[in-house]
N, C-alpha and C positions, 0 to 999 in steps of 0.2 A: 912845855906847856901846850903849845901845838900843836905836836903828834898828837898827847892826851885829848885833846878838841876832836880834832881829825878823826880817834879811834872811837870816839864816843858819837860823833855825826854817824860813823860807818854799821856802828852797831845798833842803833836807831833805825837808819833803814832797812838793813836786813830784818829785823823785829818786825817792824811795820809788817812787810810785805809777808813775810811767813804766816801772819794773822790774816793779811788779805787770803792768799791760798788756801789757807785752813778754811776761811769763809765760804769760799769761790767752792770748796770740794762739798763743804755740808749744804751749799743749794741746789748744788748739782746732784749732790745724791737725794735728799730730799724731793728734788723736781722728777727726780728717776721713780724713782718709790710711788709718785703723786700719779703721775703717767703711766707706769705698771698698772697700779691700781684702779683708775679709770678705763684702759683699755680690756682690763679681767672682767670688768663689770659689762662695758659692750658688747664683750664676749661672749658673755652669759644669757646677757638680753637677746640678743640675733639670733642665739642658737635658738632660744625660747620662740621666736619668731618664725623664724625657721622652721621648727618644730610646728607650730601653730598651722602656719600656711600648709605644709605638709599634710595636714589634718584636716583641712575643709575639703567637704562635698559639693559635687555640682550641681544643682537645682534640676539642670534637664535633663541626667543620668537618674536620679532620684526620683523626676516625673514620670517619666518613661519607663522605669519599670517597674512604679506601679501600674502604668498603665497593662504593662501585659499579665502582673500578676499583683495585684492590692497587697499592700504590706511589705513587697520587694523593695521599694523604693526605702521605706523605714530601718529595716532590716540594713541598708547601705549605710545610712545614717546613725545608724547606732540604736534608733526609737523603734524598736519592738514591744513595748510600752503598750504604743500605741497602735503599732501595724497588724496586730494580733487580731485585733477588733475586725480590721477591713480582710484581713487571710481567712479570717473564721466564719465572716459574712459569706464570702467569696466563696468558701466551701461547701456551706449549707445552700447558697441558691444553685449551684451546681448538682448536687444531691436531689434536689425540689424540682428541677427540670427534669433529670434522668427520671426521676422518679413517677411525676404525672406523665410524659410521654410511653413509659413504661406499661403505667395503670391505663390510660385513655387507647392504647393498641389491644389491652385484654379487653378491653371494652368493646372496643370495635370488632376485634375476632371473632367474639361470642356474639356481638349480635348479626354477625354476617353468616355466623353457623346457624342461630336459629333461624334466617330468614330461607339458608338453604333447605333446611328441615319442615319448616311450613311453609315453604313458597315454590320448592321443586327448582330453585334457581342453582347455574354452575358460578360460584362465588371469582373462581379464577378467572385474572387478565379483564375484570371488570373496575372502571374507577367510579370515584366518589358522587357522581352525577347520578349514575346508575342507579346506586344505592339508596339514593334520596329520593329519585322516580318511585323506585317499588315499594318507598315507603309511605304514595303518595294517592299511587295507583290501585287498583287492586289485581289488575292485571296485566300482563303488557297487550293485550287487545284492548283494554280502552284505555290504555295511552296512547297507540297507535294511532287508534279513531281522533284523541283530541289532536293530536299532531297534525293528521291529513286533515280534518276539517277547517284547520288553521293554517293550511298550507308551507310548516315546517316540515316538510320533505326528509331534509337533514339530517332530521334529530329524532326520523321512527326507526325501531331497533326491527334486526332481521330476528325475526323468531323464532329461529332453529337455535342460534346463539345466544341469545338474551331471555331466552324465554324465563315468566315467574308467573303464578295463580297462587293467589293466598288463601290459607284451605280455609281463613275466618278471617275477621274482619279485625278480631278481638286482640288476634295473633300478628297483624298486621299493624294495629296501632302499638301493642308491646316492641315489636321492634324496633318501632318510631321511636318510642321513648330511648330507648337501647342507644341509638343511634343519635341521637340528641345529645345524650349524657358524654357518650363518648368525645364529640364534637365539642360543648364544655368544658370539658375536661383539657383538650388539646390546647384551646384558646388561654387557658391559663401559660402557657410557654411561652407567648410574646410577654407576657407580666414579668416572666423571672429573666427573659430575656434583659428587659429594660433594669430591671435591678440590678444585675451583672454591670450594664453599662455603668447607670450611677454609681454604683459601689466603687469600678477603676478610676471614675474624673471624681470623686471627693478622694479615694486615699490620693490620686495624683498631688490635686490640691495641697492636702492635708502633708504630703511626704514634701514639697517643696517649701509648704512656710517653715515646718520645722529645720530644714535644709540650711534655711537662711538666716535662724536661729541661732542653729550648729555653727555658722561661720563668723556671728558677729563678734567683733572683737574691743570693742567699748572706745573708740574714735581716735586720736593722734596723740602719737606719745615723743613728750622730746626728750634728747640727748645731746648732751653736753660732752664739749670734746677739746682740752687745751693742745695750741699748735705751739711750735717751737724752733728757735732757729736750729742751723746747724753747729754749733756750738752750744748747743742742749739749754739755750734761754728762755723763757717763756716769750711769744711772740703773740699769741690771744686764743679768742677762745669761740670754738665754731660747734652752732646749733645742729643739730639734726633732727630735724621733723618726719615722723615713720605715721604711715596710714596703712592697717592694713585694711583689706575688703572680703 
């Protein structure tokens, strides 16, 4: 009756403790599975982050080359959308300069050829002072006279060089006119100048806000993370707060 006692306490414990194992193996694998599957998901996320960071622009690459070329800065960015606008601007006031400088020099040619033609003047190696004298004068004998009598010494031409007689007076104000228009016409160039300007500091602008757009990433994202001894137990569970910029 004893032994019978003895082999049934015996076999009780073993029982027991085979269920504890069995248990001990299904948290450990469960807790394995749990922590795989958490760490595949962080994985996922970083690399997404990762990816992300990878992908933003820097405001003052973006500024900067629109500054040298409007819409380059967009064109970095991805927003050609909208940089098309400032590249197209860009092109047409370049066009609009080349072009009244172009027109305002035929301008001035011809009227420097008619003044040779009714004025008897050598138009060469003479500057724009000159040209506005003889259109002011009717002769260079009575500029000369106004000059000495004002005692600008200076500013009287040698007459072998300079010399002009306008064969009318009629023909004299025509190329005033001539000469005017031309002059007009030049002065339009600081305008498209200044447009060129404003045209680089708005897309600058405009390429940076977008920039910063491009980079926002909608504020702090947390992650959860269980830690564990070494004996594969759960031991707790650690946050991670990720900001990108």
């Amino acid at each position: 009756m004893q032994n019978k006692i003895i082999f049934l306490l015996i076999l009780s414990f073993l029982t027991v403790s085979c269920l504890f194992a069995q248990d001990e193996v299904t948290d450990n694998y469960k807790l394995t599975g749990l922590t795989n599957t958490m760490l595949k998901s962080d994985i996922k996320y970083f690399d997404t982050l990762d990816s992300k960071l990878k992908d933003n622009k820097s405001p003052v690459i973006s500024g900067l080359l629109s500054l040298v070329l409007p819409g380059a800065g967009h064109f970095y960015t991805d927003r050609m959308d909208v940089g098309a606008y400032f590249l197209g601007a860009d092109a047409a006031l370049w066009l609009g300069l080349f072009g009244v400088n172009y027109y305002a020099g035929i301008m001035k040619d011809d009227s420097r050829s008619y003044a040779s033609q009714h004025a008897g003047l050598d138009v060469n190696g003479k500057d724009d002072d000159y040209f506005s004298n003889i259109g002011s004068y009717i002769n260079i004998y009575s500029y000369n006279n106004e000059k000495l009598q004002s005692g600008e010494y200076d500013k009287m031409y040698d007459i072998n060089t300079y010399f002009w007689n306008w064969d009318s007076p009629d023909n004299q104000s025509e190329f005033e006119k001539q000469r005017k228009r031309s002059e007009r016409t030049y002065n339009i160039s600081p305008v498209i100048v200044t447009g060129l300007i404003i045209n680089r500091l708005v897309s600058a602008l405009s390429s940076v806000l977008l920039t910063n757009k491009h980079n926002q990433s909608g504020g702090i994202k947390i992650h959860t993370e269980i830690t564990n001894t070494p004996d594969n137990r759960i031991d707790g569970i650690k946050l991670n707060f990720v900001k990108s910029f």
